[in-house]
N, C-alpha and C positions, 0 to 999 in steps of 0.2 A: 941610631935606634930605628928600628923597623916599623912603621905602621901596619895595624891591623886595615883592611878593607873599609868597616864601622871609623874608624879613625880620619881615614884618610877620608873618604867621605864629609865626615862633619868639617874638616879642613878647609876641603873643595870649597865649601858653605862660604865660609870666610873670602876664601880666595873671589867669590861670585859679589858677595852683597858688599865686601868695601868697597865697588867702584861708585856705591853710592855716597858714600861717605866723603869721597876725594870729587868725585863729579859735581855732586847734587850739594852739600849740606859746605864743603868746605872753598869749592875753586870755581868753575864753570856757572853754576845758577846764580850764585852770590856775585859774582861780579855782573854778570846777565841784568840782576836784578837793579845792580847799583846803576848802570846806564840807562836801563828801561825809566829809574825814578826819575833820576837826571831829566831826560828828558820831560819828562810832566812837571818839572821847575821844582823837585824838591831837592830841598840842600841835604847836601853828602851825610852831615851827623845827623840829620832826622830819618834817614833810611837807613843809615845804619840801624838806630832805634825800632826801626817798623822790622827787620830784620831781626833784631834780636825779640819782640815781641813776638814774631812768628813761630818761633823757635820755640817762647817758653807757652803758648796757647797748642800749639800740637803735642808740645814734650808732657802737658799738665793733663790734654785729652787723655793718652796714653795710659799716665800714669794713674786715673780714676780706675780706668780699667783693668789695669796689671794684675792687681791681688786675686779679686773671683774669677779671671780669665785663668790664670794660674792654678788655683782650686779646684775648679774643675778640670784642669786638664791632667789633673794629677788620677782619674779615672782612666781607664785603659781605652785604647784607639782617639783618645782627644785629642792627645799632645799634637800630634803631626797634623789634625783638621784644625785645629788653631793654626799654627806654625803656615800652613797653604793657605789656608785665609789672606792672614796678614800678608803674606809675601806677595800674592797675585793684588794686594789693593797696594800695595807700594811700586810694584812692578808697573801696574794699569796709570797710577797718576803721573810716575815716569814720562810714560808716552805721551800722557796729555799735555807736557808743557809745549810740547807740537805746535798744537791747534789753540797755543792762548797768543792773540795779537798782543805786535811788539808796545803797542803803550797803555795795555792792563796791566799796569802793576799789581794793582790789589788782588785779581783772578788768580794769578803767579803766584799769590804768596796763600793762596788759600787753597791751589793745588800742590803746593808746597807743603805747608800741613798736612795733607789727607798723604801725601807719599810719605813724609815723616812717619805718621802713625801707623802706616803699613810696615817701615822699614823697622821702626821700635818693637813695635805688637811682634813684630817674627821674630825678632832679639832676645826676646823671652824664652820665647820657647827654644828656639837656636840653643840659646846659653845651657837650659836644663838637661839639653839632651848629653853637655859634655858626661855627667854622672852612666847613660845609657852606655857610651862608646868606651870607657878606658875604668881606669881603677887610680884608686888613692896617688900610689906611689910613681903613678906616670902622667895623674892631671897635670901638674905643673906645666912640664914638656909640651902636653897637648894643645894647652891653650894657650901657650906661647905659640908656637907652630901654626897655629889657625891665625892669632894677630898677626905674626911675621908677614906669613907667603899671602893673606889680606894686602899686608900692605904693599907687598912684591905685584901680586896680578893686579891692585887697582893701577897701579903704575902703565901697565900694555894698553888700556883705551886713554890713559890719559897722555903718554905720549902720541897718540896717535894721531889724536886733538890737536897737541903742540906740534906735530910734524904739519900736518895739512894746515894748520893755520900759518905758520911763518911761511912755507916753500908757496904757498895757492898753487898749488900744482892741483888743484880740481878747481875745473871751471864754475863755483857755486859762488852764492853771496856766505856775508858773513853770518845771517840768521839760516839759513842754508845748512851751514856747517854746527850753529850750532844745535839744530836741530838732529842733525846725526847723530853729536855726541850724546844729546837726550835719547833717541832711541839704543845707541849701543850699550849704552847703559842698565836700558830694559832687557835688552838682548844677555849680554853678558851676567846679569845678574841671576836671569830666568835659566840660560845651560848648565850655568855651575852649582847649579841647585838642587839639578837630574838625579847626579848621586846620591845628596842624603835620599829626597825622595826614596829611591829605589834599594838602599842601604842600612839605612840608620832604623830602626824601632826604639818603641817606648820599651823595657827591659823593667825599670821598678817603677811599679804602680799598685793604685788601690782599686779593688776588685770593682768591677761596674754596679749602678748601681739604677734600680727603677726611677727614682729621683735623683738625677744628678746634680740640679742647678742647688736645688732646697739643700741637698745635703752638704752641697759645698759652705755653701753660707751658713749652716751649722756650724761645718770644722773650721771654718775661718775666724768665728767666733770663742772657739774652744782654745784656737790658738793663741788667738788675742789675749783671752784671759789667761791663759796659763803661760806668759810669755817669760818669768821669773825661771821656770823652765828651763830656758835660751839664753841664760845669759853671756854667756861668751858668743851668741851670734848677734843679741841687740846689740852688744858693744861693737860688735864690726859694724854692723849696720849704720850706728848712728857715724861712726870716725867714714865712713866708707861717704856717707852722704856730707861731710866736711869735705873731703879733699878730693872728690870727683868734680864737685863745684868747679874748682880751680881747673885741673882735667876740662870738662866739658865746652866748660866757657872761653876758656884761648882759643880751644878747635876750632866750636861755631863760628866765632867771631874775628878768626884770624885774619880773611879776604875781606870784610867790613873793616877791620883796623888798620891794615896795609894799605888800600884807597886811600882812606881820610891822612895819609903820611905821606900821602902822593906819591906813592909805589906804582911804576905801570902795570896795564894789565899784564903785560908779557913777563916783566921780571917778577913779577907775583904767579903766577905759574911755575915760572921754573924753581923758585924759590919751596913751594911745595911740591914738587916733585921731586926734587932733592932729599926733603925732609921725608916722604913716603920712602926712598931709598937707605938713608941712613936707618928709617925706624927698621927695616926686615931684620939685621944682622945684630942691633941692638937687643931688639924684642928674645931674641933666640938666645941670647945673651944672658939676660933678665931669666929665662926658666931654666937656663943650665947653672945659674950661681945660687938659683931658690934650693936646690938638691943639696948643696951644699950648707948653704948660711940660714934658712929657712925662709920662705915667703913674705910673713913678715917682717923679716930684718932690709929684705930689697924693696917692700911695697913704703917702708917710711924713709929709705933713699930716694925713691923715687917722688916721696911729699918734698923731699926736703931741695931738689931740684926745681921741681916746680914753685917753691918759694921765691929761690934766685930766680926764675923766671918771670914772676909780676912784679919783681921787685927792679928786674932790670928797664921790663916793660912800658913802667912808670914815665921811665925818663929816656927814651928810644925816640931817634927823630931823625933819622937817616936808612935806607937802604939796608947797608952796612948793618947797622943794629938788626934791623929783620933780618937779616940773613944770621947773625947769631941766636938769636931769640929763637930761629923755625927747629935750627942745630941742637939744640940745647931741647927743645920739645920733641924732637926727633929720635934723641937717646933714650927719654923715659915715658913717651906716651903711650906705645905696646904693651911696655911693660907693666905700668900699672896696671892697666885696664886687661891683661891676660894673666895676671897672679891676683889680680883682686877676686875674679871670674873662680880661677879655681881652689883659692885660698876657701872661701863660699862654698863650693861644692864639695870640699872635705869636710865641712864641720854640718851641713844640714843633713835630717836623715832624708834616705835615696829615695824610697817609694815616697816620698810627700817633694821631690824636688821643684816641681813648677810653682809649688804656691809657695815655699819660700823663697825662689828665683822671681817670683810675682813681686815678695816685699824687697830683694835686692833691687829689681826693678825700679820698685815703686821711691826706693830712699834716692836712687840716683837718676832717674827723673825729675822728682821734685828737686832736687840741689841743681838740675839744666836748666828748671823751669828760673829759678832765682837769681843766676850766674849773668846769663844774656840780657833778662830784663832788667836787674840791675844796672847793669851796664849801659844796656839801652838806657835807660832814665839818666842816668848821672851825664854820658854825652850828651844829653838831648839837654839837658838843664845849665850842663855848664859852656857845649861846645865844644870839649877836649875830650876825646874817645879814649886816651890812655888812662884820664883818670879813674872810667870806670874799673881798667884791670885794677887796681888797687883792692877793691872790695871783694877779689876771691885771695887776696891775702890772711883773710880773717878768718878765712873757713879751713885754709889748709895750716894753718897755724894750728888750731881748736882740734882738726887729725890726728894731730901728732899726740897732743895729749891724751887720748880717747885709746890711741892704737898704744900706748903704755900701761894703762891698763889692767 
């Protein structure tokens, strides 16, 4: 299938801003951060916890704001000054982890946040614009293709990482190095980005308006009430904020839970890196069998994987386990999260898509904000971090029935 320019463009996006995903949120900071506690004498399950708090205190800022940010941007020339916004405050706190000494933990996690909510806040608008670049009957494809080759380019700065770190063939220390991969990070996230810039437009929208803030909070309100409306998209919404829970919560807290299982740092890299590799060819997989069997028939295989995976996860206490576990997230985490994307963008109408991408948003935000901190609390209380994976069992169960329907 050939990419339009617009296409490939919003692609590139993907391809630039997961290395934040695999750098910042998944491999590199998270372990940064787990030695950085260490050293200030806190035990491994209680920073996992302050971790997974972090996580749901930016994922919850985010999400206040999703819906009116949304609403308004669904006025013409918004979409992309939102979208620049965010990107440049996620990009900017990138860089700052630079300049935070190695035993501020707390500084870390609170520049940590503000780069989350950069890289969320753009995630919105990123998403809406899939409706701008393609048509119905080739979403599927598109936004598999954006997760895939995501997952392919974050893989080139993070081996790059795992090259210079194992060989020291550059004469730097270890905060040295990892100070680079925070700036390339910036770097890389900031050039792949040129394109939509220069590419992508807003395509449906609602005519400008003299009042734009007031009148959003009008139709936001219009929406609210008439949301009986919508029924076949509250029903996605509510199944969609079940089983992303589960989704979101292994990701964030993969590199916190491999630690506390006494995984080294080294094979916990390679073990996600692996996993970013399996997911490219999956993911691509996942939007060519949607054409065929429908979207929904792949996005509650993909629930039903991730079941077997908290269930495996429960009782996982070896290496070995992680290394099936990453395997196993690797085949269906694209997937979901690129047929959820466009499943969503066929049923909402086009000129209003950022503020219903506002409330997609908003459902799968709050289900991050509960997943982590959950977790967080039940390892902090009992001391066994696997027990919290337990508790995205009940949300992606509760999917499944939602998405029948």
């Amino acid at each position: 299938m050939k990419l339009t320019k617009q296409e490939k463009s919003w692609v590139f996006q993907d391809w630039g801003n997961s290395v934040y995903s695999i750098m910042i949120t998944t491999a590199i900071l998270p372990i940064y951060f787990k030695g950085v506690a260490s050293n200030a004498g806190i035990a491994d399950h209680v920073s996992t916890a302050y971790w997974g708090y972090a996580n749901s205190l930016g994922t919850l800022l985010i999400s206040l704001l999703a819906p009116i940010l949304g609403t308004i941007a669904d006025y013409q020339f918004f979409k992309k000054r939102f979208f620049s916004l965010f990107t440049w405050l996620g990009i900017a706190f990138t860089v700052a982890f630079v300049f935070v000494p190695s035993d501020q933990w707390m500084l870390l996690l609170i520049f940590y946040m503000l780069s989350l909510i950069g890289f969320s806040g753009a995630n919105i608008f990123y998403d809406s614009f899939l409706v701008d670049v393609t048509t119905n009957d080739r979403m599927d494809k598109i936004s598999s293709y954006g997760y895939a080759f995501g997952y392919l380019g974050s893989c080139i700065p993070f081996v790059a990482f795992i090259f210079f770190q194992a060989t020291g063939i550059l004469p730097i220390s270890q905060t040295m190095l990892l100070n680079g991969a925070f700036l390339l990070t910036a770097v890389w996230w900031a050039v792949f980005t040129i394109p939509l810039w220069r590419n992508v437009h807003q395509v449906y929208f609602i005519p400008h308006d003299k009042k734009p803030v007031r009148s959003s909070f009008i139709r936001l309100g219009k929406t609210l009430k008439n949301m009986k409306q919508y029924r076949n998209i509250v029903l996605f919404l509510v199944a969609y904020f079940f089983y992303i829970d589960g989704v979101d919560t292994i990701f964030r807290m993969a590199s916190s839970y491999g630690i506390d299982l006494g995984i080294s740092d080294t094979t916990l890299i390679i073990v996600l890196l692996v996993t970013q590799i399996v997911a490219f060819p999956f993911t691509i997989i996942y939007g060519q069998l949607a054409k065929r069997f429908g979207g929904k028939a792949l996005i509650l295989t993909a629930i039903s994987i991730y079941i077997i995976i908290c269930i495996y996860a429960i009782f996982m206490k070896t290496a070995t386990d992680f290394w099936i576990l990453a395997m196993l997230v690797g085949t269906s985490q694209g997937g979901i999260q690129a047929l959820s994307r466009s499943y969503f963008g066929k049923i909402i109408p086009k000129e209003r898509s950022n503020e219903f991408y506002g409330f997609y948003n908003i459902f799968g935000k709050f289900s991050a904000i509960m997943g982590p901190a959950l977790m967080g609390i039940i390892a902090q209380v009992t001391g066994h971090t696997q027990y919290g994976v337990a508790s995205s069992l009940f949300y992606l169960s509760s999917a499944v029935c939602y998405c029948y329907l």
